[in-house]
N, C-alpha and C positions, 0 to 999 in steps of 0.2 A: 504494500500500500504506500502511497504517496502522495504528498499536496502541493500543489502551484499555489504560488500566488501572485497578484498583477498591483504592485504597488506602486501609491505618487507618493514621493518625500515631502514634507511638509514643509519641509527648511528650504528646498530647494525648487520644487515642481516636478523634477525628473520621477519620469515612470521607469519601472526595470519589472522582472521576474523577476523571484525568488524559489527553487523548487526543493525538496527538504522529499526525502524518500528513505526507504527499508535499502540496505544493502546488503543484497543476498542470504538472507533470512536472519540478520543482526535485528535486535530491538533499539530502534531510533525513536526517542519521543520526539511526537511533530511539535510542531512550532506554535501553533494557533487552532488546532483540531478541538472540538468542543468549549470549555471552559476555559483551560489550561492556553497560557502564553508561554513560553520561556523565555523569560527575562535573563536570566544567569550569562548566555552565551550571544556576543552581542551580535547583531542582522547590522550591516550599514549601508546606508546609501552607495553606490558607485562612483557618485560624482561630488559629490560634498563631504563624503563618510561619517556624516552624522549616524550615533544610533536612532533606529525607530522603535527599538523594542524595549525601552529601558522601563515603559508600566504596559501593562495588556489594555489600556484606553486607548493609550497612544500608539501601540498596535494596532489593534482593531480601526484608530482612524483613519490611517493610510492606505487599508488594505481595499481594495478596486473590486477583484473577481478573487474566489477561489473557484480551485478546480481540486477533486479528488480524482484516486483509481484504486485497483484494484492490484 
C-alpha cells in the first residue's frame, strides 16, 4: 500500500508530489493516512525547504489531492 500526495507550500506556492509507500513488504507508517500525521520526520518543500509537517493542521493544509493503492 501506498499514498501520493499533490501538495502547495504555503510559504512559497510551489506545488510538488510527495509519495511515501510499503517497500517490499517492510512496515512504513504513512504520512497523513487517517488520523495520524508524522511530524517527527520532517516533508520539505523542494524549493524553499520549508517544513510542512511540523503540526498535522498545517499538514493537512497544504495537502491538494490524495491518492491511495493497493
Amino acid at each position: 500500500m501506498g499514498t501520493a500526495y499533490k501538495i502547495r507550500c504555503k510559504h512559497c506556492g510551489t506545488q510538488f508530489d510527495h509519495y511515501y509507500g510499503n517497500d517490499y513488504g517492510t512496515t512504513i507508517r504513512c504520512v497523513g493516512c487517517g488520523d495520524h500525521v508524522e511530524t517527527e520526520t520532517a516533508i520539505r518543500c523542494p524549493s524553499c525547504r520549508r517544513r510542512i509537517n511540523d503540526t498535522p493542521e498545517e499538514f493537512n493544509s497544504q495537502v491538494e489531492v490524495v491518492m491511495m493503492w493497493d
